[in-house]
N, C-alpha and C positions, 0 to 999 in steps of 0.2 A: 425488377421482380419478375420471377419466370410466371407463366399464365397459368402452366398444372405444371404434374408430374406423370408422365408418361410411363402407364406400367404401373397403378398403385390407385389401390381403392380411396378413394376420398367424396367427401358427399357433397356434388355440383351442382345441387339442383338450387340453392339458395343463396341471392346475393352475400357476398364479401363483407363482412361489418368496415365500416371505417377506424380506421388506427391512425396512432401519431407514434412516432420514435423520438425518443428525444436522446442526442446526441453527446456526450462529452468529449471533452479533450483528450481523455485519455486513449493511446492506442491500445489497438486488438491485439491478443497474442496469435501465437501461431495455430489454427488450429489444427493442421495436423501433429504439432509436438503435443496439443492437450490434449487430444482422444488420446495419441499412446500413452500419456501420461495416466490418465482416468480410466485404463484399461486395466492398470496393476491395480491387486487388493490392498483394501486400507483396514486394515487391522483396528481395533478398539487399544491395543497398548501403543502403535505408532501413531492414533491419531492425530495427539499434540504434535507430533514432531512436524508431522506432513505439513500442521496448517502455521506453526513457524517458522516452516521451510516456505509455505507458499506465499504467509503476510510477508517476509523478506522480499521474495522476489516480485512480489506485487505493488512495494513499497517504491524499485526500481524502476520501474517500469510507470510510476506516476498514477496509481490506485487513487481514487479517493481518499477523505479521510474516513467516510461511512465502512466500507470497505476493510481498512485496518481496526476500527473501531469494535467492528463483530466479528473479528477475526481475533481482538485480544478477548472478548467475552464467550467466545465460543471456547480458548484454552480453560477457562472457570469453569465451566459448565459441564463438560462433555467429561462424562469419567472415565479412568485411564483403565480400570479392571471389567472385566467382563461380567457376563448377564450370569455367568455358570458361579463363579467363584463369590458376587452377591447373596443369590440367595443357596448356597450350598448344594447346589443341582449336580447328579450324576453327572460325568461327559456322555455324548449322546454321540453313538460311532455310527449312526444310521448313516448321516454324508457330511464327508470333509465340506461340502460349498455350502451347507447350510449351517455349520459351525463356524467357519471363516466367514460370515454373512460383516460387512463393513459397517460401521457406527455410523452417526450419522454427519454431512457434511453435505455443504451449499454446494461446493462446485461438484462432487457426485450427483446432487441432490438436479443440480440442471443440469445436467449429461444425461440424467437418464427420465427429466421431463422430456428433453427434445428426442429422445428417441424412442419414447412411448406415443408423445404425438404425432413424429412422424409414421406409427404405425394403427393408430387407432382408429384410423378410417374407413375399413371394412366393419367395425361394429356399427359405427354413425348411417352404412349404407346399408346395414342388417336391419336398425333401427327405422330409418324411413323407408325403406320397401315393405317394412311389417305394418308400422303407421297405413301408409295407404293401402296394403291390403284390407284392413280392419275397417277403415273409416270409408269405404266403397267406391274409392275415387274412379278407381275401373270395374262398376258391378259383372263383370262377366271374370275376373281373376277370383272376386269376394266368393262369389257362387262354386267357380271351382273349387277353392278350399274349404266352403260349406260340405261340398261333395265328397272329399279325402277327411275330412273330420267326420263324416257321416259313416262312411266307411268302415274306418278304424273305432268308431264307437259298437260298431252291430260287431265288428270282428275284432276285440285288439290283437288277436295273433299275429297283424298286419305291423302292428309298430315295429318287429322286429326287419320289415323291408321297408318302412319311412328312410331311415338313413341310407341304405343301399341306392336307392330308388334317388335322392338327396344327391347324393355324390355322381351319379351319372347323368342327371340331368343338368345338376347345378355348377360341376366342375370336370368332368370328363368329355363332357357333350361341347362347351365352351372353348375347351383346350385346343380339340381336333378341328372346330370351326376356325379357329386364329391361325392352324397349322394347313387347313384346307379353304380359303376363305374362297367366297363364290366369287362368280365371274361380274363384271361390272356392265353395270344396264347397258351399255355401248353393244354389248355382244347378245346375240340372239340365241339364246336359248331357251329349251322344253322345259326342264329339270335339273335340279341340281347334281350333279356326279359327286363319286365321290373317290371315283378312278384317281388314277395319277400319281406323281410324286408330291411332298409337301412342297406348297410355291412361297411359305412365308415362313420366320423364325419361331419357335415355340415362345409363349408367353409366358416372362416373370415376374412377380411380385416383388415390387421396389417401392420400401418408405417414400412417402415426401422429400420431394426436396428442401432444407431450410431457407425461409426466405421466401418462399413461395407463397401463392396461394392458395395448392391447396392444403399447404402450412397450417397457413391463419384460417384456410375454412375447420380445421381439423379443432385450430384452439378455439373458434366460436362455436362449434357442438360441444366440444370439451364443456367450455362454459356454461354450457346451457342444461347441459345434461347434470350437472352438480347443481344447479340451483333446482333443475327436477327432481332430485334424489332429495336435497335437502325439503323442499314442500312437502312433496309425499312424503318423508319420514315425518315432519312434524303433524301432518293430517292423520296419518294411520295413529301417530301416538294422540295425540287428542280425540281421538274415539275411543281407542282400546284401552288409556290407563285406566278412564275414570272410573269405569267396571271392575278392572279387574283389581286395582292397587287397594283397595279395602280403605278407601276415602271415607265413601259411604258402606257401612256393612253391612245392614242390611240388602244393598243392591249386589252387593260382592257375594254373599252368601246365597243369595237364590241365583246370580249365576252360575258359580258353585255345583249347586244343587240340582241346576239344570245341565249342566255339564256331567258331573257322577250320573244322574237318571241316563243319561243318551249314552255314554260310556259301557255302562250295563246290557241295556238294551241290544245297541249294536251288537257287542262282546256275544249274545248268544243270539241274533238273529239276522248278522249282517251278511249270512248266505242265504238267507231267504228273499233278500230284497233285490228289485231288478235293477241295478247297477248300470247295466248300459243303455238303456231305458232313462238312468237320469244325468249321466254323461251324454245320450244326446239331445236332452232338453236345456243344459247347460250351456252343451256347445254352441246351441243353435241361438240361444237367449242372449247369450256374451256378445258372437257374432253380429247378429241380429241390431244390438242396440248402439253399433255403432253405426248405423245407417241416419243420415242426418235429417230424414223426413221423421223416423220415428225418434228420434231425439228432440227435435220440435212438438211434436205430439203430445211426449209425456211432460217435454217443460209446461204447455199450454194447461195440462191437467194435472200439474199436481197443484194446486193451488185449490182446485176445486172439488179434487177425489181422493187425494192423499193424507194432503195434512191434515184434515177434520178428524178420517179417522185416524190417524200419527197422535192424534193428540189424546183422541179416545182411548188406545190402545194403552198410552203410557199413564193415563189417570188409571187403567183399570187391572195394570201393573202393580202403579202406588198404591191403590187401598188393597189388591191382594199380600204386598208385601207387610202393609202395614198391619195386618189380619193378624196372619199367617205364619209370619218370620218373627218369632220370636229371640233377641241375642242374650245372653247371660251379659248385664252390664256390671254386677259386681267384680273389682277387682282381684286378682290373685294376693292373699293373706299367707304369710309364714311368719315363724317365733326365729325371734333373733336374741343373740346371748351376748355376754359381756359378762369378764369373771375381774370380780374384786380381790384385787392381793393385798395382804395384809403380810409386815416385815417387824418380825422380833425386835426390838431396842434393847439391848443389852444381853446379858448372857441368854442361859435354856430356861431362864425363871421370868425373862423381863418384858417389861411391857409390847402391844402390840401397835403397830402405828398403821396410819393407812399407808399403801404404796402407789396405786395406780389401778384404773381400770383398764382389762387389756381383754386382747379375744382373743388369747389362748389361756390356756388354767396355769401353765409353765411349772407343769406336775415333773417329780425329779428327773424322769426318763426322757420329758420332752427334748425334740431337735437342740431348742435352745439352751437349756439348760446342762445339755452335757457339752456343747462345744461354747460355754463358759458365758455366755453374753449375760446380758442384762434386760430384764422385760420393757417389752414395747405398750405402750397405751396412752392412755391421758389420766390426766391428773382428777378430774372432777365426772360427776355425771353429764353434768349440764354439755361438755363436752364429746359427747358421746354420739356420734350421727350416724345416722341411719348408710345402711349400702345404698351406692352408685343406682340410681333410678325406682328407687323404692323411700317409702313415706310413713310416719309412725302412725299406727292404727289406735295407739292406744297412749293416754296421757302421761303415766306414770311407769315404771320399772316395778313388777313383781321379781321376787325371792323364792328360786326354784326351789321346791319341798320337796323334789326326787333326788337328792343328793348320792344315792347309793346308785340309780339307776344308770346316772350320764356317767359313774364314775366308773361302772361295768363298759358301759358300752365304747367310754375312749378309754378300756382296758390300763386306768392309772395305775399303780405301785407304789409299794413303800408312802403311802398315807393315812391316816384314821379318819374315819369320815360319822362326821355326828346325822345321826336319824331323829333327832330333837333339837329343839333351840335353834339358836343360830343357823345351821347347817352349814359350818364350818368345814371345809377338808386340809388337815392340816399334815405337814411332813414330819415324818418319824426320824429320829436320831439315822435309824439304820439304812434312811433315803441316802444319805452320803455315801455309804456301802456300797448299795443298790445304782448308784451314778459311776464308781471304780468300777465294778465292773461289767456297767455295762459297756464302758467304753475300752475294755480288754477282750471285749464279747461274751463275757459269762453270761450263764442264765442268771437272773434275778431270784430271790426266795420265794416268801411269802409277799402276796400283791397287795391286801389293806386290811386296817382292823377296824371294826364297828365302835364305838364307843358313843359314851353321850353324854360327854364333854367333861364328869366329872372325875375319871380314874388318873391316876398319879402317872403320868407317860411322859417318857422323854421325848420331847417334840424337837423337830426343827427351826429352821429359819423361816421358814414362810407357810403360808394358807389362803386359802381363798374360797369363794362359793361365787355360784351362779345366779345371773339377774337375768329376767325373759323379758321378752315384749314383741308388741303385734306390729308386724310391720306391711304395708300394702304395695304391690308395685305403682306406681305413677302411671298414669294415661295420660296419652297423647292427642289433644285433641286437633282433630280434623276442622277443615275449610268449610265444611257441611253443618258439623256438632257446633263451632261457633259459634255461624250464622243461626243456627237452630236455637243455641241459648241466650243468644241477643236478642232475636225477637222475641224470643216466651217471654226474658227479663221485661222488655216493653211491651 
């Protein structure tokens, strides 16, 4: 195993984790045939093929059987159509390489782990020279960039020469040194020159070598830095949901509320406020508190100056909130309908039977009824349930007594509709008319007649009327509201 890589950011300041390899029998392929191999693109319709072209020849070569195992689970899995022609998406002519972008697959998949780690090692020495900037380990660097943060807050015009300023110091400056390097303490000199010809080769940026160390230092910040990201995302969300996701709502709403106030506020006064004034109390605070005497300082007092009042603060939260925040807890209430069909037995004289409860009226003109079906519903009341997250307010089914009103408003046709009695709306002979053509496109006639249930009219096959009732949406109760009606309950 080589000791570094010569030419190639990698972060040395930290011993080497211990590794084991563990070895099989089977041999290595070639790896310069597999880069050219994992160089060509792999398509979402050739993927199948590729990966039983490559279980074949992996098979030859004395693969495992793990190996072939996820290699036939991976043909199930992986599907052969693309992301555009799923969900019916324009094609996107922005760029061919982000259209061709490859499906996904193992052996791409570790091609281009080892060549992300072999280059990820300038972030890792980005990442500890900022560390120990921050955390003071050289107070005379910390102080510096207290000074350039002090700066650019009194002035930010200046941010616009940070990166210039960046680049010649941090990569132009470096370059000409490697091209011009000084003379060696052997030799007596005043000062450094900078006369002459270059006496050494410019310097290149070269990944890690595989197999190296500083390979494996590259995978143990790797490592280390996903298990960082993963904490801190799990700490930032355990503070931020439980305010904001309306667990508790009363606490949600006066955040809320205090969020719109400052919103406002700001919106007509945030040019009056001195701004770099609190960018450099910021700077200076953040900075500041990574200093590890005052880090000791505040651990020593917060025990004795903080949390009393921490606690005080949040009691005097909960009885404002509990004052003050008042939430509407009754549920959202609407009328819900259900229409009773009733079906002729026998000729234009014969008795009525029940047919079915359904939520449409399947008045002649309806969808259904011209393209010939037969109504949907249920047979009995009892039957009859409520919509998808909502709950019956009320015990029984009322008998809507506006029968002329809902029949205006879902503009029926060719029916007579009783304003007394029953409130029956029943179809006329010339509904069958009115169904020809409407399905030729003609306009229809006359849309309904009044009656009151006693005149001599040729009726149709079918009638129906309206049944209402009060339905509430369902609430969901929270980790908060349980615990809240468990204890009242005891």
């Amino acid at each position: 195993m080589d000791e570094y890589t010569a030419e190639a950011f990698v972060n040395r300041d930290e011993p080497v984790p211990t590794f084991s390899i563990t070895r099989t029998g089977s041999p290595s392929p070639d790896p310069g045939s597999k880069r050219s191999k994992l160089k060509e693109s792999l398509s979402q319709s050739r993927l199948k093929e590729k990966i039983q072209d490559g279980a074949a020849s992996r098979s030859e070569t004395g693969f495992s059987l793990q190996d072939r195992l996820l290699t036939k689970l991976l043909q199930q899995v992986i599907p052969t159509e693309n992301i555009e022609e799923v969900l019916d998406l324009p094609p996107d002519k922005r760029s061919s390489k982000y259209i061709g972008r490859p499906g996904f697959s193992i052996p791409l998949m570790t091609n281009n782990f080892r060549r992300f780690n072999s280059r990820i090692g300038i972030v890792f020495v980005f990442q500890t020279r900022l560390i120990r900037l921050l955390t003071w380990r050289v107070p005379t660097h910390t102080l510096s960039l207290l000074a350039v943060c002090t700066f650019i807050c009194l002035d930010p015009y200046l941010l616009a020469v940070l990166p210039l300023a960046a680049a010649l110091l941090f990569v132009m400056v470096p370059a000409y040194l490697v091209r011009h390097p000084a003379p060696p303490p052997t030799i007596h000199h005043s000062a450094y020159s900078i006369n002459g010809p270059p006496l050494a080769p410019a310097r290149t940026i070269r990944p890690a070598a595989e197999m190296s160390k500083d390979f494996f230092r590259n995978m143990r910040d790797l490592q280390n830095s996903m298990d960082d990201f993963s904490t801190l995302h799990d700490g930032v969300l355990k503070i931020i949901t439980p305010p904001t996701n309306f667990s508790n709502e009363a606490l949600s709403s006066t955040l809320f509320l205090f969020l719109f106030l400052s919103t406002c506020v700001l919106f007509i006064a945030s040019h009056l406020l001195p701004w770099r004034f609190f960018s450099l109390i910021f700077c200076w605070a953040s900075i500041s508190l990574g200093h590890p005497s005052l880090q000791q300082f505040i651990l020593n007092n917060h025990a004795d100056h903080i949390r009393p009042r921490e606690r005080s603060a949040k009691s005097w939260l909960d009885a404002w909130i509990a004052r003050d925040i008042i939430l509407d807890e009754s549920p959202e209430s609407r009328e819900a309908e259900t229409f009773e069909l009733q079906r002729r037995k026998g000729g234009s004289r014969g008795e009525w039977e029940s047919w079915l409860f359904s939520p449409n009226p399947y008045d002649p003109l309806s969808p259904q009824r011209i393209a010939g079906q037969r109504p949907k519903g249920t047979r009995f009341f009892e039957d009859v349930s409520a919509p998808k997250g909502w709950e019956w307010g009320d015990k029984k089914w009322v008998l809507d007594l506006g029968s002329r009103e809902w029949v205006e408003e879902r503009l029926v046709q060719g029916v007579e509709v009783e304003v007394e009695g029953e409130r029956w709306i029943t179809d006329l002979v010339e509904a069958e008319e009115s169904v020809s053509a409407a399905k030729k496109g003609k306009k229809v006639g006359p849309g309904w007649e009044e009656g009151n249930g006693n005149e001599q009219v040729s009726f149709g096959q079918w009638r129906r009327r309206r049944w209402i009732r009060t339905v509430r949406r369902k609430g969901v109760l929270s980790s908060n509201d349980s615990s809240s009606s468990s204890s009242s309950s005891n």
